[in-house]
C-alpha positions in Angstrom: 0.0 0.0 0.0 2.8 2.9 0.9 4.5 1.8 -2.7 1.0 2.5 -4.6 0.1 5.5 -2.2 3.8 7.3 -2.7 3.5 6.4 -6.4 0.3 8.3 -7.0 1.3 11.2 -4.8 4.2 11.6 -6.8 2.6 10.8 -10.2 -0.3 13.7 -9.4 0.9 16.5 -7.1 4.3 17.2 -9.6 3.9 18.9 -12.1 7.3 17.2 -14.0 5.4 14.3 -13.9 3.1 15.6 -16.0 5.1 15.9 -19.0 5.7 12.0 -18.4 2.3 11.5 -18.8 1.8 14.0 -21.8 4.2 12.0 -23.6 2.5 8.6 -23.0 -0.3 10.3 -23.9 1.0 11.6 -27.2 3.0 8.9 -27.8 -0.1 6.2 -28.0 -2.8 8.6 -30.0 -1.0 9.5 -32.8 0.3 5.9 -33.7 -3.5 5.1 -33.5 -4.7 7.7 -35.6 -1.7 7.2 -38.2 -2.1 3.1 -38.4 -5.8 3.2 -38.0 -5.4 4.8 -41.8 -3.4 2.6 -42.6 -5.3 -0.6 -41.9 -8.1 0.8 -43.2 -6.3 1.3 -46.2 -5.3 -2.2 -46.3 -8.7 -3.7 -45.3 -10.5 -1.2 -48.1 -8.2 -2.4 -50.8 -8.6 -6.3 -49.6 -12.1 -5.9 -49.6 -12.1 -4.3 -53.4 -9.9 -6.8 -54.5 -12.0 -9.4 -53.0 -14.9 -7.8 -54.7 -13.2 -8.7 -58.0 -12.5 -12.5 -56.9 -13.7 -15.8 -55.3 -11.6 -17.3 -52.6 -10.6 -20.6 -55.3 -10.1 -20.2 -59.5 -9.8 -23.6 -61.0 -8.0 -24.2 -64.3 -7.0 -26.7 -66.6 -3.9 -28.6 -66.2 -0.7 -29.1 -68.8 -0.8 -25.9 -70.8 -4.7 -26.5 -71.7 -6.5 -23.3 -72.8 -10.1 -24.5 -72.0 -12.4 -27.2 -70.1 -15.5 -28.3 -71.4 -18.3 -26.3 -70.5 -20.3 -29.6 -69.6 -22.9 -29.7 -66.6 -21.6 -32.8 -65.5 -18.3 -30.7 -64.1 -20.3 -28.0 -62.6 -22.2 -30.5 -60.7 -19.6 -32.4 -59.4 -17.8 -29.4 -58.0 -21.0 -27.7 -56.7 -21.2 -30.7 -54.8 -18.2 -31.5 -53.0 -18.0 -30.7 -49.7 -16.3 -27.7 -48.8 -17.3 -26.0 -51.9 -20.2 -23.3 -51.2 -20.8 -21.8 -54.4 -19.1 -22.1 -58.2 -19.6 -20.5 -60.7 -18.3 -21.3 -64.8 -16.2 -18.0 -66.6 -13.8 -17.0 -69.6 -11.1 -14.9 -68.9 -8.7 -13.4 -71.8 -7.4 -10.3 -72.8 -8.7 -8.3 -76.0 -8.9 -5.3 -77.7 -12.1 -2.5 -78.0 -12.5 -1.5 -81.2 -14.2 2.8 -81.2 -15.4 1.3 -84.5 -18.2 -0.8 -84.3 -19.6 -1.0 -88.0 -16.0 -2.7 -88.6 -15.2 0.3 -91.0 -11.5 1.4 -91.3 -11.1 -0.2 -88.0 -7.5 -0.6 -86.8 -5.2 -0.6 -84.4 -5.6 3.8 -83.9 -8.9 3.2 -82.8 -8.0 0.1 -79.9 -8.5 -0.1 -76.1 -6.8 -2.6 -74.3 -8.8 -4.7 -72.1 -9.2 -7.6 -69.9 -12.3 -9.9 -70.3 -14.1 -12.0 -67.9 -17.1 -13.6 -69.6 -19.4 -14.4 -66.9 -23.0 -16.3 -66.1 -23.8 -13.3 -63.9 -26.7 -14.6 -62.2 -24.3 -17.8 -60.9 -21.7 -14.8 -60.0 -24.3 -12.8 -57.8 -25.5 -16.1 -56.2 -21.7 -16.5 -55.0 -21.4 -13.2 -54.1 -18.3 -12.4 -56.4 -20.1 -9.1 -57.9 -22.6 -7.0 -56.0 -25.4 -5.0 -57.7 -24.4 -1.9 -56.3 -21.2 -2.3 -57.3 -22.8 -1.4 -61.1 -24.0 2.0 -62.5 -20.6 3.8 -61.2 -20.4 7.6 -63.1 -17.0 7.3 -64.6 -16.1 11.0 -63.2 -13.2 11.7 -60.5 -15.9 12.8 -58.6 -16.5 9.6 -56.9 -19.7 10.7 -54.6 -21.1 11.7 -57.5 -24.4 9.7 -58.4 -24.8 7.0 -60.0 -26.0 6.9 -64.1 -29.7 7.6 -64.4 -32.2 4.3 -66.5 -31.6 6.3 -70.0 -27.9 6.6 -69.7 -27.4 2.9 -69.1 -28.8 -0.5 -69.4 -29.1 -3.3 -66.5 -26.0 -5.1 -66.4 -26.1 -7.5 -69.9 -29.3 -5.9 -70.9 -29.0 -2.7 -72.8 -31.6 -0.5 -73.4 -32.5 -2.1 -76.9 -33.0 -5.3 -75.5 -35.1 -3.7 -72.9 -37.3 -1.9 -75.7 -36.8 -5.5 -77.3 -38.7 -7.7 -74.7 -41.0 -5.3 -74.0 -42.0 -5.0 -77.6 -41.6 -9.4 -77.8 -44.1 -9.1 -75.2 -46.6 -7.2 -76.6 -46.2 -9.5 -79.8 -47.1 -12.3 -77.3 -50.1 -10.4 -75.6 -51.5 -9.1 -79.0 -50.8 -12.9 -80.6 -53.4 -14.4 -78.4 -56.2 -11.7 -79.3 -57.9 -11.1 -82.5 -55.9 -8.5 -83.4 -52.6 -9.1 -86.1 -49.3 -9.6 -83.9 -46.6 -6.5 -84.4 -44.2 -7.0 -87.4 -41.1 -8.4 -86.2 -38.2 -6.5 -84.4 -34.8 -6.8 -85.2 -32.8 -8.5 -82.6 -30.3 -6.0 -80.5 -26.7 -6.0 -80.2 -25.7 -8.0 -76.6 -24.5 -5.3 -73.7 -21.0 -5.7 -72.4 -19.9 -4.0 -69.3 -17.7 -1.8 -68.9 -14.7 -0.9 -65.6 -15.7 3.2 -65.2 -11.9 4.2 -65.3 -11.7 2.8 -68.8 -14.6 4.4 -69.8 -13.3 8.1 -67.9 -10.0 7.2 -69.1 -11.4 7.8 -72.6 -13.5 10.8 -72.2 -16.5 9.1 -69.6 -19.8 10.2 -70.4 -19.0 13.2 -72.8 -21.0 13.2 -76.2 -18.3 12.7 -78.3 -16.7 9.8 -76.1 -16.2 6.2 -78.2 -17.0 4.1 -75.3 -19.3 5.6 -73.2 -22.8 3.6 -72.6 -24.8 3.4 -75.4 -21.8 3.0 -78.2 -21.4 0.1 -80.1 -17.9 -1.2 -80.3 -16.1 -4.5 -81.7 -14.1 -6.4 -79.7 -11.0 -8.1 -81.3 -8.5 -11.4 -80.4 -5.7 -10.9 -82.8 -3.9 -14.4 -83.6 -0.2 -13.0 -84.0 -0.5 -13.8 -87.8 -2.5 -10.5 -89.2 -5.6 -11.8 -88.4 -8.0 -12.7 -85.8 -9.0 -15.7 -83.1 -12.4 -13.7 -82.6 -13.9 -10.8 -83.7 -17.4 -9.8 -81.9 -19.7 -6.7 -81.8 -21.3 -5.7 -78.9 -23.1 -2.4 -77.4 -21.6 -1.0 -74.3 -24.3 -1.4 -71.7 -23.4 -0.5 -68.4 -20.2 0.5 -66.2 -18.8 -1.3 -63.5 -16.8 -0.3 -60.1 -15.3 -2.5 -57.5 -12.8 0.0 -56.5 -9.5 -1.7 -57.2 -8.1 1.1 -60.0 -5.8 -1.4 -61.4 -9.2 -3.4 -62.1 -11.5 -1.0 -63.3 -9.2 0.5 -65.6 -9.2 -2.9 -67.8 -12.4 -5.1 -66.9 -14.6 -5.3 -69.3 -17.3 -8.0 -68.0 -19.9 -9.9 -70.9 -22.0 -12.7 -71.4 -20.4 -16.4 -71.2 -22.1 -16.9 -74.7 -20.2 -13.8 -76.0 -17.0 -14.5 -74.7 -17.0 -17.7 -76.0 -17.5 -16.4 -79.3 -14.6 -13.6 -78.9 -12.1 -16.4 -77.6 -13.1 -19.2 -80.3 -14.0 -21.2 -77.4 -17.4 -22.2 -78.3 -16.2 -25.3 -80.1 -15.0 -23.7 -83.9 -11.2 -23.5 -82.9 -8.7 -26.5 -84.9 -7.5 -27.0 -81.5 -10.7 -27.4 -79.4 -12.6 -30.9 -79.1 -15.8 -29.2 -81.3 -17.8 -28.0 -78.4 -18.0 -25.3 -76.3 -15.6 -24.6 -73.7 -14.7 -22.5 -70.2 -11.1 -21.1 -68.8 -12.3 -22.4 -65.7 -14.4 -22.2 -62.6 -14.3 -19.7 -59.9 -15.4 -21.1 -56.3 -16.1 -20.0 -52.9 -15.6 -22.0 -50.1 -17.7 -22.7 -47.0 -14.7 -21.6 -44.8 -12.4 -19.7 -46.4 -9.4 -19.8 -43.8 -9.4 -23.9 -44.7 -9.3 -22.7 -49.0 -5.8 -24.2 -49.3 -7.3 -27.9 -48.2 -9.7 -27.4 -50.5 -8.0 -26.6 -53.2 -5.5 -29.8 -52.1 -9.0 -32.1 -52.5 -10.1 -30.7 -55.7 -6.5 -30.6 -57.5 -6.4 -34.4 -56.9 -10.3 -35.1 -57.7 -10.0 -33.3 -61.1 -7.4 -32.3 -64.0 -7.4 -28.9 -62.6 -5.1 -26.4 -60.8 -6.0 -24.0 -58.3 -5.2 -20.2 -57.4 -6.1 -18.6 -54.2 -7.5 -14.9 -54.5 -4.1 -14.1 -52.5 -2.0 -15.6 -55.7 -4.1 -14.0 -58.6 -4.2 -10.4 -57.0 -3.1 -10.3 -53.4 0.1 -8.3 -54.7 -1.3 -5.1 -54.4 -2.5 -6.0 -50.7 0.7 -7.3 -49.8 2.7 -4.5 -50.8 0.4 -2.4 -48.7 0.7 -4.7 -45.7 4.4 -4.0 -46.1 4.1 -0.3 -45.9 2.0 -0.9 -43.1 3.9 -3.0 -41.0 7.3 -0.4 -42.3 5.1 2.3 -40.5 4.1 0.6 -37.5 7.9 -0.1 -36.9 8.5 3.4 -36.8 6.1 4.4 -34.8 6.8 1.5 -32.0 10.8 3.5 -33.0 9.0 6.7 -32.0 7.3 5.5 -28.7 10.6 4.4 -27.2 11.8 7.7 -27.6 9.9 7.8 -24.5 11.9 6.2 -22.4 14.3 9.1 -22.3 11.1 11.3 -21.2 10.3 8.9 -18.4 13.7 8.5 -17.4 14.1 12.2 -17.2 11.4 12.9 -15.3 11.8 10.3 -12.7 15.0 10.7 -12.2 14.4 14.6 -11.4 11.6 13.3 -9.1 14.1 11.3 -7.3 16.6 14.0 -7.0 13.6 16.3 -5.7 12.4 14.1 -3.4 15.8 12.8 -1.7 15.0 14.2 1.7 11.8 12.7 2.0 13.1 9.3 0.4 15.7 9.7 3.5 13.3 10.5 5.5 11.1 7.3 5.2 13.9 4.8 4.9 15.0 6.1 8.3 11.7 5.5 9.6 11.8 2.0 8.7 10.1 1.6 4.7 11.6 -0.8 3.2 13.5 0.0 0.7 11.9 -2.1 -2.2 9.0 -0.1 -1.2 10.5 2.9 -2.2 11.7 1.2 -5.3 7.8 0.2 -6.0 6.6 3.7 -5.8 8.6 4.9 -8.6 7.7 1.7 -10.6 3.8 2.1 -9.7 4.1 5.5 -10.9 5.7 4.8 -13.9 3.1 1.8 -15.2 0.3 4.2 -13.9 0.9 7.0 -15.6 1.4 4.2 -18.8 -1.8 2.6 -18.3 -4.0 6.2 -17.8 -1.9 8.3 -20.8 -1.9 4.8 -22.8 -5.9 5.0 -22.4 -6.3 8.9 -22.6 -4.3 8.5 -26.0 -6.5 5.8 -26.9 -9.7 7.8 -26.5 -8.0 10.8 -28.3 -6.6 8.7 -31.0 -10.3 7.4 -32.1 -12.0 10.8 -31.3 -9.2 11.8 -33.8 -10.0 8.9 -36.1 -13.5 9.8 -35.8 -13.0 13.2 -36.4 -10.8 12.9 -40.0 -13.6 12.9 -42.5 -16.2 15.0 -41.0 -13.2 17.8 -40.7 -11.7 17.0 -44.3 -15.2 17.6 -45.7 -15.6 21.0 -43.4 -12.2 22.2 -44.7 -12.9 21.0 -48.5 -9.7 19.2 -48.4 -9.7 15.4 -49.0 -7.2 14.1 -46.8 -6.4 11.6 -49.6 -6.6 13.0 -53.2 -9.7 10.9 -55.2 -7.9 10.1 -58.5 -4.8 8.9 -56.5 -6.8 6.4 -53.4 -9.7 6.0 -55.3 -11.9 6.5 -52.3 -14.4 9.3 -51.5 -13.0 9.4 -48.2 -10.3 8.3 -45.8 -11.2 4.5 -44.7 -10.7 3.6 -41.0 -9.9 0.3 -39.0 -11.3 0.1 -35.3 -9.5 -3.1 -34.5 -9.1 -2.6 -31.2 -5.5 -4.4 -31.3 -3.6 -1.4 -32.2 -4.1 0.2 -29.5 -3.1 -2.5 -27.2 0.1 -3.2 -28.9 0.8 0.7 -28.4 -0.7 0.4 -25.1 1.6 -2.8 -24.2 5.2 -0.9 -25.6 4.5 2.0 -24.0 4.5 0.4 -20.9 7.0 -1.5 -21.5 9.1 1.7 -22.2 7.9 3.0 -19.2 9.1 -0.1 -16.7 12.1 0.1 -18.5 12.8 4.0 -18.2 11.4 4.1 -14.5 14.0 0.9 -13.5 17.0 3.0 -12.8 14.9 5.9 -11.0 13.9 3.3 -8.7 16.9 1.8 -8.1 18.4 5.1 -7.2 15.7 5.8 -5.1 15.9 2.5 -3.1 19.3 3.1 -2.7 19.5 6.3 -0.8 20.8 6.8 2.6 18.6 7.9 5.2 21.5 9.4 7.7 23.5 11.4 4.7 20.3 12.8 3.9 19.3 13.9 7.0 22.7 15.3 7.3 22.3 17.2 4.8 19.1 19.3 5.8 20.9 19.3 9.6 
């Protein structure tokens, strides 16, 4: 009790102590506030990735190009335990053609993209894309809202084909009356989908703009030779955001149908077996932390390989975890600065407080009670800044946005994060691994102090104030 009630005397009623406890305090909010950014960077970018992915992507073995598209496959996947949800889908890359009738179409008029050639209904049942994740204004603006019904279709189905079924519905309806059905309707061009950086990236939704929604564009597989593997037109239907720049600069999502067409995978290639055919399957698993036993089970159940999410596209989340765990390095760097502090400070307090050190060994304390009041006061005034910084550093967390959007000053630039704002992590272990080195730093700094302290003598002290 006399070490806990001398170490809170001395911790409260000096003032020197005070700056001790100011740099705890300091010393734990701003490493919060700095690597709660951080994480949330790195969560937001997983998650956008994620968007863009399923946890397994199953391919064909020994240089293959394509699987057969069969049923059969899909089933037996679909069914295997572990396996929540598959889905089939073409991947490639191609070039977007401005010129859609074909005319004096070359290479001055091609995007590059990336396709993925999807059964979208199977990919929304697994979760992979997310209907809000459609409809993205390809502006810098990234708050701005989304494209309005007549300046985009509904995923794969453009506004033709909408005009298209509701007129092939009105044949039907009128067909069953007495009156003559409606003369036939020519059938529209399918809807791809478009990433909205590509689209901004070449003028967004400005009039004159070759591949904003609504244009009808070609989309070439050139075969090395001078010629093509695939040549398809389609009409540019909708736009498409997960929020991964490096994906929605080059995705350009269509029909499995279509993509088989554009890849020569629909059974018309020398090399294929003469039927339709798939670059793989994309799965998710019913727990995702066990994905790399799956994958195990699966590789030896069929002629296929497997990559994790982490090996297609986990780079970019890697290399921020790096930068992360570079900055939380120096910030743990900058907290034991703090042991100079403390050191400083308790060391003065000693000093100060010789006499009535002296005065209480003389009395009888023991002296690893005196020792124990500098020590108590040291890990208290850890444990109280540690949790004062803590509240500051989320109030300052907290406070980020709402103040960047007072000022008019995005904390991080749009067209460079490609976030509307800054993106937060609450994990609540940051602050305890700040909270746990700075008291660390503080046992460690308050050590000698104490030892000092225990070691005075009572009768040169008293000596010295006669």
């Amino acid at each position: 009790m006399l070490s806990c009630y001398l170490g809170w005397r001395y911790l409260t009623r000096r003032r020197a102590a005070w700056l001790a406890l100011a740099a705890v305090i300091l010393s734990v909010a701003v490493p919060i506030v700095v690597l709660g950014v951080m994480q949330g960077i790195v969560d937001a970018t997983r998650n956008q990735v994620r968007a863009a992915e399923s946890d397994l992507t199953l391919q064909p073995r020994g240089g293959r190009l394509g699987i057969v598209a069969d049923s059969q496959a899909l089933t037996a996947i679909r069914n295997h335990d572990g396996v929540a949800a598959v889905a089939p889908f073409i991947s490639g890359v191609a070039f977007i053609n401005s010129r859609g009738d074909g005319s004096r179409a070359d290479a001055r008029g091609n995007y590059f993209t990336a396709i993925d050639g999807v059964d979208w209904d199977a990919d929304w049942a697994m979760g992979r894309l997310s209907k809000d994740l459609l409809h993205q204004r390809p502006v810098v603006e990234l708050t701005a809202p989304p494209l309005a019904p007549d300046e985009r279709g509904s995923g794969f189905i453009t506004p033709a084909w909408r005009h298209h079924l509701v007129m092939a519905g009105l044949d039907l309806g009128l067909g069953l009356g007495a009156t003559l059905p409606l003369p036939p309707q020519p059938r529209p061009l399918p809807g791809i989908v478009l990433g909205r950086e590509l689209i901004y990236g070449e003028g967004g939704m400005a009039p004159w703009s070759p591949l904003r929604p609504g244009r009808v564009v070609s989309l070439i597989i050139p075969d090395g030779r001078g010629g093509t593997i695939g040549r398809v037109q389609a009409e540019i239907s909708d736009t498409l955001a997960v929020g991964a720049l490096e994906i929605d600069r080059f995705a350009t999502l269509m029909p499995l149908p279509l993509a088989q067409r554009l890849t020569a995978m629909d059974g018309r290639h020398p090399d294929s077996p003469g039927v339709a055919e798939i670059s793989g399957f994309r799965v998710v698993a019913n727990q995702p932390n066990q994905i790399l036993r799956l994958r195990d089970q699966l590789e030896s159940q069929f002629p296929l390989y497997g990559l994790t999410w982490q090996e297609r596209r986990g780079n970019l989340v890697r290399s921020l975890e790096v930068q992360r765990n570079i900055l939380l390095l120096v910030m743990v760097l900058i907290q034991g600065i703090c042991v100079f502090i403390i050191y400083a400070v308790f060391s003065t307090l000693v000093v100060e407080k010789r006499h009535d050190i002296g005065v209480l060994l003389g009395l009888g304390a023991a002296p690893h009670r005196i020792a124990g009041a500098f020590l108590f006061a040291g890990q208290s005034a850890c444990i109280v800044g540690g949790m004062i910084g803590w509240a500051l550093g989320w109030a300052g967390l907290w406070a980020l946005n709402p103040l960047s959007e007072l000022l008019g000053v995005p904390l991080f630039p749009q067209a460079i994060f490609y976030s509307p704002q800054a993106p937060i992590s609450w994990d609540a272990r940051l602050p305890a691994l700040f909270i746990g080195v700075i008291m660390s730093v503080g046992l460690v700094a308050s050590l000698l102090p104490a030892w000092r302290a225990a070691r005075i003598d009572p009768i040169s002290t008293l000596r010295e104030h006669g």
